[in-house]
Steps between C-alpha positions, in 0.01 A plus 500: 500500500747222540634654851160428642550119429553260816812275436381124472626261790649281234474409172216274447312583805166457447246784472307414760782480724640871381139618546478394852861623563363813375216496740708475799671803471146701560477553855169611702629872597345468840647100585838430415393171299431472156207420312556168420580394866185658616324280306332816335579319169229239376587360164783539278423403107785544235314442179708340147520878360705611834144657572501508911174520730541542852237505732483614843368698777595729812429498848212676523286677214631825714854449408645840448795303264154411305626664140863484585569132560347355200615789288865412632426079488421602120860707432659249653372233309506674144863629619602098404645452134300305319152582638229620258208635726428474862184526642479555886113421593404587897214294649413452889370140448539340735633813719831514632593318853779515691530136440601578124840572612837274452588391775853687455290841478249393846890458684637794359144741624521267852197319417694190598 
């Protein structure tokens, strides 16, 4: 399904840099920040086969976004032409602190 496909930046953008683009369009439905700038993602690996493995947690084992964020990090993701598989792994180590944060999401929540 072609329609489904996210348009690239621009030519020749890296994958890694359409995969994070990607990312930061998945927003936490109960803070208006996304993922990425909550620091709820960990590690971003883009292997030679345009294989992708992203790792990262939520704010509290609790989350009730548990199954939907990753499940929507992972559409995202595959949503880029080019990409093979995607593999979004969850861990809570180490857990999630406020302190993850950009600091452009701590000013946008007030935490500044």
């Amino acid at each position: 399904m072609e329609d489904n496909k996210q348009e690239q930046p621009t030519e020749g953008t890296p994958l890694r840099d359409q995969v994070l683009a990607a990312i930061k369009t998945v927003f936490d439905p109960e803070i208006p920040v996304d993922v990425y700038e909550l620091g709820l993602i960990y590690e971003i690996n883009v292997f030679p086969v345009n294989n992708v493995h992203i790792l990262m947690t939520l704010t509290s084992p609790a989350c009730p976004s548990a199954e939907a964020l990753p499940a929507e990090v992972e559409e995202k993701v595959k949503a880029i032409e080019g990409v093979n598989d995607v593999k979004v792994e969850l861990t809570f180590d180490p857990p999630y602190t406020a302190d993850m944060m950009s600091e452009a999401a701590r000013l946008e929540l007030g935490f500044m």
